[in-house]
C-alpha positions as a Markdown table, in Angstrom:
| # | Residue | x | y | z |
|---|---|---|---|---|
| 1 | Unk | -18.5 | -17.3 | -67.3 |
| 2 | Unk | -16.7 | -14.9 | -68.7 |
| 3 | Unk | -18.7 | -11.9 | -69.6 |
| 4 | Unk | -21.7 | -13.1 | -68.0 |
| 5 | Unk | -22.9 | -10.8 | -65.1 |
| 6 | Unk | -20.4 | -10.0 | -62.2 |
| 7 | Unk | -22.5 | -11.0 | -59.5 |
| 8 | Unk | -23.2 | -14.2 | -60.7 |
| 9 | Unk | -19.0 | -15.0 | -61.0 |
| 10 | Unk | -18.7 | -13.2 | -57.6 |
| 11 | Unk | -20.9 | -16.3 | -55.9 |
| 12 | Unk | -19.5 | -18.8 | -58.2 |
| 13 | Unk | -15.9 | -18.0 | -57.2 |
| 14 | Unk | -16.8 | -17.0 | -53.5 |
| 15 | Unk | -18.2 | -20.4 | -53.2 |
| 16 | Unk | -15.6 | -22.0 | -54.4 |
| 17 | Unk | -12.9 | -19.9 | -52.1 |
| 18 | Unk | -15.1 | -21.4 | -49.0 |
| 19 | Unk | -14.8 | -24.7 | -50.8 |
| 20 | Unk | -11.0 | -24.7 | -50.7 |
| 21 | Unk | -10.5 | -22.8 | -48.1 |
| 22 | Unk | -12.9 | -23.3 | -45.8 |
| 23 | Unk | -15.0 | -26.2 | -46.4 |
| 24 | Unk | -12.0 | -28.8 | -46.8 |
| 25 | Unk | -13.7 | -29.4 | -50.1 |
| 26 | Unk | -17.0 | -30.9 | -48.8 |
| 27 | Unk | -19.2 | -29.8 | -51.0 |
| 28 | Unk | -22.6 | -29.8 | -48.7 |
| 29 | Unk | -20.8 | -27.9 | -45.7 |
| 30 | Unk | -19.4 | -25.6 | -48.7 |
| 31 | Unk | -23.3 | -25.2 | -49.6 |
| 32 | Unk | -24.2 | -24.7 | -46.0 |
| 33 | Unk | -21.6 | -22.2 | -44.9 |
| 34 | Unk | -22.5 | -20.1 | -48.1 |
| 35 | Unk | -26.5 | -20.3 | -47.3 |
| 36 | Unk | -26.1 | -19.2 | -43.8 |
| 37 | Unk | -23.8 | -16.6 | -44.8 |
| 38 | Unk | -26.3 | -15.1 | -47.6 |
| 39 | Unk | -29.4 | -15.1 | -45.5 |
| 40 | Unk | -27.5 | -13.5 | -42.4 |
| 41 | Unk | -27.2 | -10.4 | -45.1 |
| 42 | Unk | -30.8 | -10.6 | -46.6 |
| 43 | Unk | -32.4 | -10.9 | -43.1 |
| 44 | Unk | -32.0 | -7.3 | -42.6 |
| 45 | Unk | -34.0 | -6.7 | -45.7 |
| 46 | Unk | -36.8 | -8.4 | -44.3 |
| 47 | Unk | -36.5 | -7.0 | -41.1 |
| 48 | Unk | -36.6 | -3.4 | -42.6 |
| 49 | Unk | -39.4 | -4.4 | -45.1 |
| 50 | Unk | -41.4 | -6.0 | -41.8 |
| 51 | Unk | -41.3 | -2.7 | -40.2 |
| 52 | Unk | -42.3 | -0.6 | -43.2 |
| 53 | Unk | -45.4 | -3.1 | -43.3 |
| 54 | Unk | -45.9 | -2.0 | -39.7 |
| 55 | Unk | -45.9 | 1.3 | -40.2 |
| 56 | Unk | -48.5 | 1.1 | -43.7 |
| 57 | Unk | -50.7 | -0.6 | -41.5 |
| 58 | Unk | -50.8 | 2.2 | -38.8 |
| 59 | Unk | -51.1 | 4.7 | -41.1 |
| 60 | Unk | -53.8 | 3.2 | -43.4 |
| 61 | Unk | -56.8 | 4.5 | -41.6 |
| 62 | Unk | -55.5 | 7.8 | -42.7 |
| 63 | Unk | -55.0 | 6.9 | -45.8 |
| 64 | Unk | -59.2 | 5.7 | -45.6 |
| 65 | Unk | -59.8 | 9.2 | -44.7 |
| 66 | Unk | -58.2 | 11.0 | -47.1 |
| 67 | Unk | -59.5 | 8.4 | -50.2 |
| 68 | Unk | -63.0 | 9.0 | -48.7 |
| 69 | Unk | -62.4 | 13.3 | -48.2 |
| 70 | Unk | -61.1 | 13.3 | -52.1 |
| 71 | Unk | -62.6 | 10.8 | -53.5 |
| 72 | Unk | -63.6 | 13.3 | -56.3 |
| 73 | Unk | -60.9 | 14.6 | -56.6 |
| 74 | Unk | -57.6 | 11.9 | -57.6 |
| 75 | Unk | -54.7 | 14.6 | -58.2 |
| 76 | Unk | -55.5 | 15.8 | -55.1 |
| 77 | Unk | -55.7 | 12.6 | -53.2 |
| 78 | Unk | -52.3 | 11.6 | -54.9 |
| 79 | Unk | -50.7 | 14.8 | -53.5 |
| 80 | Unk | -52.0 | 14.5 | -49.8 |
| 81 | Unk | -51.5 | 10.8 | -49.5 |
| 82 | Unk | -48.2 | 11.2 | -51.0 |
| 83 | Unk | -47.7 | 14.0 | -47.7 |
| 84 | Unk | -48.8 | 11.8 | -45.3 |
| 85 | Unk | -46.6 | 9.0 | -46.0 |
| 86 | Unk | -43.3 | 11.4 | -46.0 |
| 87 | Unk | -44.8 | 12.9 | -42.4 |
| 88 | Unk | -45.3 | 9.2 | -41.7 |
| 89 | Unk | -41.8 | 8.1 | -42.9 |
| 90 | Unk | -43.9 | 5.1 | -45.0 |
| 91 | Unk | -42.8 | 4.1 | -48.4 |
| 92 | Unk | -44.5 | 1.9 | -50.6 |
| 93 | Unk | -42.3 | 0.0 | -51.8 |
| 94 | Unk | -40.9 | -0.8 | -48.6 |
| 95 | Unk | -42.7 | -4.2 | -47.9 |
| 96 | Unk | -41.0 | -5.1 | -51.3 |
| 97 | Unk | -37.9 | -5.4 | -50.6 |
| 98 | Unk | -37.3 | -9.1 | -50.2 |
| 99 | Unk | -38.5 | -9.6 | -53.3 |
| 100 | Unk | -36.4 | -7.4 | -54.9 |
| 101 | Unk | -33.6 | -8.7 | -53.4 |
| 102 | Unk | -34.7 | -12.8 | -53.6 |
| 103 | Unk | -35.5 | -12.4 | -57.5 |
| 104 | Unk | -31.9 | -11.5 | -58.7 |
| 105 | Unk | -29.9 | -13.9 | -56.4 |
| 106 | Unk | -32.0 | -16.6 | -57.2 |
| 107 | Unk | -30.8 | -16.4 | -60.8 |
| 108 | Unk | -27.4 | -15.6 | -60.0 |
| 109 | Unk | -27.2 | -18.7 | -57.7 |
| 110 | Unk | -29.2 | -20.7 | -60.1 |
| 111 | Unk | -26.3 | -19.6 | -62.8 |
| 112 | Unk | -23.4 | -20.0 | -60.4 |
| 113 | Unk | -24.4 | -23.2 | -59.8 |
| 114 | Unk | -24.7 | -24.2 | -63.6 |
| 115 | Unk | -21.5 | -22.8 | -64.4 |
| 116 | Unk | -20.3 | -24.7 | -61.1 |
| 117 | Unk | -21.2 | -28.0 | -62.3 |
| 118 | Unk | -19.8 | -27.4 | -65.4 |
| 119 | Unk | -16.1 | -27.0 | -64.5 |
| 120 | Unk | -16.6 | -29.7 | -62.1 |
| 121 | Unk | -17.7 | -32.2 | -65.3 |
| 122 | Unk | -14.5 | -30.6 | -67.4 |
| 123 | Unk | -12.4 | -31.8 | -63.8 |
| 124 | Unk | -13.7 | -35.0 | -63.7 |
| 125 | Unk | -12.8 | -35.9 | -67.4 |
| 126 | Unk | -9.3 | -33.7 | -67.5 |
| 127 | Unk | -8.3 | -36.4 | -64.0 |
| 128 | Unk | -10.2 | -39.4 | -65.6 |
| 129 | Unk | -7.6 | -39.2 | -68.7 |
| 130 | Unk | -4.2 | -39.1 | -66.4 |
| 131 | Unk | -5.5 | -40.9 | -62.8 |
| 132 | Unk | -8.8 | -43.1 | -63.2 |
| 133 | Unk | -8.6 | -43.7 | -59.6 |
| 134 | Unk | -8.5 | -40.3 | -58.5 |
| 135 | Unk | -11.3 | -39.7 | -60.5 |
| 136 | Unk | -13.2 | -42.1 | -59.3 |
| 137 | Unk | -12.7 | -40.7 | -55.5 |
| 138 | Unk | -13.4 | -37.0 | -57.0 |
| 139 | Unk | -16.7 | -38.7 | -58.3 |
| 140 | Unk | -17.7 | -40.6 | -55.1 |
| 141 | Unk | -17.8 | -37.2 | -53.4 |
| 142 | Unk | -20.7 | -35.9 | -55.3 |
| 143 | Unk | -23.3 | -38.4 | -54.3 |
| 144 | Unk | -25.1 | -37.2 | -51.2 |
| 145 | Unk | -28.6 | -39.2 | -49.9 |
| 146 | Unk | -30.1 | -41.2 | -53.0 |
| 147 | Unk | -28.4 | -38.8 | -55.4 |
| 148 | Unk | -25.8 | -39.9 | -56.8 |
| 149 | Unk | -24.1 | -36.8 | -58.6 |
| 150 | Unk | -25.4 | -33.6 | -57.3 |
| 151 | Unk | -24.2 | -31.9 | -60.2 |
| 152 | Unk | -27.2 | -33.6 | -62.2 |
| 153 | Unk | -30.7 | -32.6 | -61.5 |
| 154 | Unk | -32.5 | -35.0 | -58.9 |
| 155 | Unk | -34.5 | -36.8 | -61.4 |
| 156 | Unk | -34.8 | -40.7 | -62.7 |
| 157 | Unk | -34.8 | -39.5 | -66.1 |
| 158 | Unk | -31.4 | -38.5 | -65.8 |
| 159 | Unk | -27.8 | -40.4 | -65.9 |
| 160 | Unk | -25.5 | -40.2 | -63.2 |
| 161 | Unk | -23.4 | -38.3 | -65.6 |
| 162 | Unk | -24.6 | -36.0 | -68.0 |
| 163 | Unk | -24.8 | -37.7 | -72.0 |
| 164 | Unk | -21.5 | -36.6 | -73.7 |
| 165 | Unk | -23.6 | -35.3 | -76.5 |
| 166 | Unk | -25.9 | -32.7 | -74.0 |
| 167 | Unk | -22.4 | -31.7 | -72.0 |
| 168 | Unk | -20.5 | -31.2 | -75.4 |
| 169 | Unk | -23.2 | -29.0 | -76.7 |
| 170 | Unk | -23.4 | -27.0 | -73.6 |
| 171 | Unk | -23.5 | -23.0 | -75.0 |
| 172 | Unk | -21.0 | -21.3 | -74.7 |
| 173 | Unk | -18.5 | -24.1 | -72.1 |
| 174 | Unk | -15.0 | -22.7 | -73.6 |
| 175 | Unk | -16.1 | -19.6 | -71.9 |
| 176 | Unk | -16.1 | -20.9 | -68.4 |
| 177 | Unk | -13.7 | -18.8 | -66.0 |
| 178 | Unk | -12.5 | -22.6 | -66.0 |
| 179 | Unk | -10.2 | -21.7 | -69.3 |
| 180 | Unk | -9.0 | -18.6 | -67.4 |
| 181 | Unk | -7.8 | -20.2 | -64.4 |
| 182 | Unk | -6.6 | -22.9 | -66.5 |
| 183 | Unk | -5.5 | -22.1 | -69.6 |
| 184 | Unk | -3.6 | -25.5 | -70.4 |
| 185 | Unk | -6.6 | -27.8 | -70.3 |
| 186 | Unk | -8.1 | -26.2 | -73.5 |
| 187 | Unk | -5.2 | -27.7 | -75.0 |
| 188 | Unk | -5.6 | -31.5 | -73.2 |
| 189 | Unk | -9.6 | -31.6 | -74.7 |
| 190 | Unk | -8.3 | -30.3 | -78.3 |
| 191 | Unk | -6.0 | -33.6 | -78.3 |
| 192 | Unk | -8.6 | -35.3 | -76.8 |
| 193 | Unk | -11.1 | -34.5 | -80.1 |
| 194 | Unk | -13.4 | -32.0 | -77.9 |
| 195 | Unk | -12.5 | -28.8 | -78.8 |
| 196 | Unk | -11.5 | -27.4 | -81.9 |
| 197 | Unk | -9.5 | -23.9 | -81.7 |
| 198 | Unk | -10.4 | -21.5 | -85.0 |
| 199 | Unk | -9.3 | -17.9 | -85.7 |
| 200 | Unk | -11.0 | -14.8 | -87.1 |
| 201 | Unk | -10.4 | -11.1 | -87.5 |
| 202 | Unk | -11.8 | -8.2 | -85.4 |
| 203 | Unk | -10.7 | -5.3 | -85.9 |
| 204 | Unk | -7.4 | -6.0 | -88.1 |
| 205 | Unk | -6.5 | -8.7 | -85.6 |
| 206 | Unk | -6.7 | -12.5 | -85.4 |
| 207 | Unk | -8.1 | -13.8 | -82.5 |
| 208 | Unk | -7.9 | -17.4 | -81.5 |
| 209 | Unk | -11.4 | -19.0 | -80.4 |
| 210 | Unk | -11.9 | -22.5 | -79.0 |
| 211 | Unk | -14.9 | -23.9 | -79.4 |
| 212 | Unk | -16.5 | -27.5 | -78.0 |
| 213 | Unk | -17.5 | -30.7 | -80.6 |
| 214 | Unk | -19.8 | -33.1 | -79.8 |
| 215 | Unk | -18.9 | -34.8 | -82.9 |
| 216 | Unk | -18.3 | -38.6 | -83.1 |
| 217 | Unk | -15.0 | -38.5 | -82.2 |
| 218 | Unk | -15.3 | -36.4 | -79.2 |
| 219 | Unk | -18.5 | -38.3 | -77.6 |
| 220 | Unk | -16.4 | -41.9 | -78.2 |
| 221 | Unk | -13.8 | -40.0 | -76.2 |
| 222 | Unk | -15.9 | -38.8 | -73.9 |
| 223 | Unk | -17.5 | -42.2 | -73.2 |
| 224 | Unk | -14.3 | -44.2 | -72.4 |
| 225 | Unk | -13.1 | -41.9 | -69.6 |
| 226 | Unk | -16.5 | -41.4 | -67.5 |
| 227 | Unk | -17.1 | -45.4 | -68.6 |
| 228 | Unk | -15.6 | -46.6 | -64.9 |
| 229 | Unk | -17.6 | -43.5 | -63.5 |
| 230 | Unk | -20.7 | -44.8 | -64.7 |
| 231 | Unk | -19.8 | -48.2 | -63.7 |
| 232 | Unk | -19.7 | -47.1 | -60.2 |
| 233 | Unk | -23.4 | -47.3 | -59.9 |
| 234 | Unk | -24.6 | -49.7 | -62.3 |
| 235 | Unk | -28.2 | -49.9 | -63.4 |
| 236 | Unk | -28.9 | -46.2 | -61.3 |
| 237 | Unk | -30.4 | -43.0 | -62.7 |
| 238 | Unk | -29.1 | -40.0 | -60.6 |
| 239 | Unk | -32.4 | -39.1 | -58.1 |
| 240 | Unk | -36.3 | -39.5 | -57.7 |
| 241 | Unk | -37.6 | -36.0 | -58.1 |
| 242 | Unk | -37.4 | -35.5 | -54.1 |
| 243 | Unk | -35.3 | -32.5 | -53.7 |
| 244 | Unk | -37.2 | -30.5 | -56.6 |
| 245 | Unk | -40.6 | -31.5 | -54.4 |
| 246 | Unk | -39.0 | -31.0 | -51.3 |
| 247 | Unk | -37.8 | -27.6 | -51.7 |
| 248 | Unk | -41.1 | -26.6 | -54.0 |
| 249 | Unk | -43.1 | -27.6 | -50.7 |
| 250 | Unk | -40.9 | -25.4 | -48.3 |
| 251 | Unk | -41.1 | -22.8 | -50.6 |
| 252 | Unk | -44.8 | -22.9 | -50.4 |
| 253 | Unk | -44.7 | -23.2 | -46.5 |
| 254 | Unk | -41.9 | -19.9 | -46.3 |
| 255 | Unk | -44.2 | -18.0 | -48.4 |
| 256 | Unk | -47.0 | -18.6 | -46.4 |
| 257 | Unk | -45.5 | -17.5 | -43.2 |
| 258 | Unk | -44.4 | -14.3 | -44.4 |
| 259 | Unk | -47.8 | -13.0 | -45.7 |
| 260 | Unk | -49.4 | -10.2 | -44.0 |
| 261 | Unk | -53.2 | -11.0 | -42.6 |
| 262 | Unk | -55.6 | -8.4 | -41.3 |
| 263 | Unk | -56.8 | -8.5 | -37.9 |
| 264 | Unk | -60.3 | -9.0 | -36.6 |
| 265 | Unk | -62.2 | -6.5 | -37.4 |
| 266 | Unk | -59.6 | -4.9 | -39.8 |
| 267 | Unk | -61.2 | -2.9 | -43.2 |
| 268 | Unk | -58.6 | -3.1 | -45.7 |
| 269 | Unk | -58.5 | -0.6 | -48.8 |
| 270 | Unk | -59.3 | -1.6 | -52.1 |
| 271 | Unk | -55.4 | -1.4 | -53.1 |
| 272 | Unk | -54.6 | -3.4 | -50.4 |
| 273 | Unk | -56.7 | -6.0 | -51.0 |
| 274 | Unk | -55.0 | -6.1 | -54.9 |
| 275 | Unk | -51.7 | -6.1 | -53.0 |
| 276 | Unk | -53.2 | -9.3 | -51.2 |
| 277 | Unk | -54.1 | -10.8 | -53.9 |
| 278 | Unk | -50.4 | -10.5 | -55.9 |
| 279 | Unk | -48.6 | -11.9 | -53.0 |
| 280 | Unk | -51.4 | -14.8 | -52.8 |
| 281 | Unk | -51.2 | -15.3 | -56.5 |
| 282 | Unk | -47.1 | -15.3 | -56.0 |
| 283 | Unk | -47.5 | -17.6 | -53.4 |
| 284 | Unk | -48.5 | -20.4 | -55.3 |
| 285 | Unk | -46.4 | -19.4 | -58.0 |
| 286 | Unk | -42.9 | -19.0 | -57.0 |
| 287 | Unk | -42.6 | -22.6 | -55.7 |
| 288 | Unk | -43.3 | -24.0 | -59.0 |
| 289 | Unk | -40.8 | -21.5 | -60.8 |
| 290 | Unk | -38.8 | -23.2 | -57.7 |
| 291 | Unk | -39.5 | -26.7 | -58.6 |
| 292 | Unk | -38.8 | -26.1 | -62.5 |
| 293 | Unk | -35.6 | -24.2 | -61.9 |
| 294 | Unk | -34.3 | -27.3 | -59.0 |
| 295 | Unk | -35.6 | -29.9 | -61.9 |
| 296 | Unk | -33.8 | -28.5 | -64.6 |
| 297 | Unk | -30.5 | -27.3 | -62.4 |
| 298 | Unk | -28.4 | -29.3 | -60.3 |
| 299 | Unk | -28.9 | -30.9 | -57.0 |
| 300 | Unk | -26.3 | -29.0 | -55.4 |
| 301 | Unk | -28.7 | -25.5 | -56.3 |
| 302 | Unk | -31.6 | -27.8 | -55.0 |
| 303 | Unk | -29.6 | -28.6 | -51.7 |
| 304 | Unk | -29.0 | -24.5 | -51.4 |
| 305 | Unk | -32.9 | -23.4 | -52.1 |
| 306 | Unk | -34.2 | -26.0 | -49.9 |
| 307 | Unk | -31.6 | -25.2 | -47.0 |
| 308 | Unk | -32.4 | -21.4 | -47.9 |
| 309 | Unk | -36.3 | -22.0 | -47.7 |
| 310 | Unk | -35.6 | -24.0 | -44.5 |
| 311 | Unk | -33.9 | -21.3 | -42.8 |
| 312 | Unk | -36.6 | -18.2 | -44.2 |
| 313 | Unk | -39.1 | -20.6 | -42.2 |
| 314 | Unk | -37.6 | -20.4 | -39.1 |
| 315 | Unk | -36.7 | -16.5 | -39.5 |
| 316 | Unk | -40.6 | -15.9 | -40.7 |
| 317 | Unk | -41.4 | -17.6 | -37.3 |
| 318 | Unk | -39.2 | -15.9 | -35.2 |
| 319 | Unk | -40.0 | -12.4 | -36.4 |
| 320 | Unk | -43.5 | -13.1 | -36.5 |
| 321 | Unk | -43.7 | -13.1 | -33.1 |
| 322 | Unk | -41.0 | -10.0 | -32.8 |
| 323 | Unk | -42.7 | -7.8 | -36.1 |
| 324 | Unk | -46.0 | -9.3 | -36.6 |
| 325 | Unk | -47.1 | -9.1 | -40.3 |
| 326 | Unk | -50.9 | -7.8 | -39.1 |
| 327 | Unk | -53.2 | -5.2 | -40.1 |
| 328 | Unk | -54.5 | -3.4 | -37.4 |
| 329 | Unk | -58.1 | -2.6 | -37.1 |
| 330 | Unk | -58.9 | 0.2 | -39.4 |
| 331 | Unk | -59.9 | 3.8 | -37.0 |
| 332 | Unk | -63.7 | 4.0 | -37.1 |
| 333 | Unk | -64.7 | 7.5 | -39.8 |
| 334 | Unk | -66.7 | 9.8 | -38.8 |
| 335 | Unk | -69.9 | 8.1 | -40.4 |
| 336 | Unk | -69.3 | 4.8 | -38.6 |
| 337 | Unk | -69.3 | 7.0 | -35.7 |
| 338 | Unk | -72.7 | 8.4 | -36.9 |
| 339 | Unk | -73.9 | 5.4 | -37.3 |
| 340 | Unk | -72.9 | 3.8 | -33.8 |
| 341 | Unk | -74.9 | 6.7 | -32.0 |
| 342 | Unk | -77.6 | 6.1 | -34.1 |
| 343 | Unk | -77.7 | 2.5 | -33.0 |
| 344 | Unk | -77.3 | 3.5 | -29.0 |
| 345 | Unk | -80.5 | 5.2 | -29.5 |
């Protein structure tokens, strides 16, 4: 899209490199190859973020000490906890790292993907109007399982190609990097009654802007070349919600296995205990942002979060027996010590 964020053009068109170049333009291995390739870079994050969890957790009792020495006194508490974690080499915002880092490419991707489907749509009807047949072999190569376009959402409310009113009123389609790349086609949809071009001033210049219809006209249009698309798969909707409950539910299961848990015995800090209680509260919601984003996306994105989620599972479980995400037992104070040799007696 152009002027949309550069990341989120930097996935779409690295994708679709792989997909050309690489993939033999399969779109699935294309998927595959770009999932493996992102989570072999974000797995150091997690890695680094494990260990600083390590380290909090060794320091902590100290941390009890200090809270329980200047517990009067929070300036100075803020100062000498503040000390300890630089002599420690602790940060606190170290075990949020994957976060930080999952947040922004999962709306980049879920974007990229979007725009994706998009320019595959305005391929599929620029090839419908010269070569139906070609078309219709372009077409066959987005079903994968029981969906039948994975550029729709998986869902039996849906078509198995998007209404010509909804894809004509997409925001903001003539500014696909599409038109960039291809700078002919605007022409082909203007004579086919999509697009309209219209010109302004800025500045003391005219600039030329194309815009899509979904007037009459255009959605008639629209309608005669996917018609033999559609008739591929008579009587189907595109999907039966799977993939958006499938890739909800590994969610769910991924966040799960990277939680930190206290050991036996462990006494866990007040903020601790609230930073328990966020990741908890995001465990149960980030699959359901998950399952509303893969609902209302395309199955392609679905495909990628739920091969994603698939591979954080087995990662979680491998480095959870290499960096175990538990909380030591806390050191006992001095009046727990008090108290034990009152007990001997």
């Amino acid at each position: 899209m152009q002027g949309d964020f550069f990341l989120t053009n930097w996935f779409l068109e690295g994708m679709k490199w792989v997909y050309e170049n690489i993939a033999g333009s399969n779109f699935l291995l294309t998927i595959v190859l770009c999932t493996l390739l992102l989570r072999a870079v974000t797995v150091f994050g997690d890695i680094s973020s494990r260990k600083s969890s390590q380290k909090m957790s060794l320091v902590q009792p100290k941390i009890q000490k200090l809270q329980q020495k200047y517990a009067n006194d929070p300036q100075k508490l803020r100062v000498e906890q503040s000390k300890l974690m630089k002599q420690e080499g602790v940060s606190m915002w170290g075990g949020c790292l994957p976060m930080l880092i999952t947040m922004p490419l999962f709306l980049c991707f879920f974007a990229a993907f979007r725009y994706w489907a998009s320019e595959n749509m305005l391929e599929l009807l620029l090839l419908a109007n010269t070569d139906i047949e070609a078309a219709k072999e372009l077409f066959s190569s987005y079903q994968f399982l029981w969906v039948c376009n994975i550029w729709q959402a998986d869902s039996p409310l849906l078509p198995v190609i998007a209404e010509p009113a909804a894809f004509l009123g997409t925001q903001d389609l003539s500014r696909l990097l599409f038109f960039v790349q291809n700078p002919e086609s605007m022409s082909v949809f203007e004579q086919l009654g999509m697009a309209v071009q219209s010109s302004s001033v800025v500045n003391g210049e005219v600039v030329n802007t194309w815009n899509f219809i979904a007037s009459d006209t255009a959605i008639a249009e629209y309608t005669r070349l996917t018609q033999s698309l559609v008739d591929m798969y008579p009587g189907y909707t595109n999907g039966w919600f799977l993939f958006p409950v499938l890739t909800g539910g590994l969610m769910f299961l991924s966040s799960l296995l990277s939680q930190q848990k206290p050991a036996k015995g462990a006494q866990i800090s007040e903020q601790e205990q609230q930073s328990q209680k966020s990741m908890k509260m995001m465990t149960y919601i980030f699959p359901v942002v998950c399952f509303v984003a893969c609902l209302t996306s395309t199955t392609a994105f679905a495909i990628y979060w739920g091969f994603s989620s698939v591979l954080m599972i087995v990662i979680n479980l491998v480095l959870n027996r290499l960096i175990p995400r538990t909380l030591p037992p806390a050191e006992p104070t001095s009046e727990e010590d008090f108290a034990a040799k009152i007990g001997r007696r």
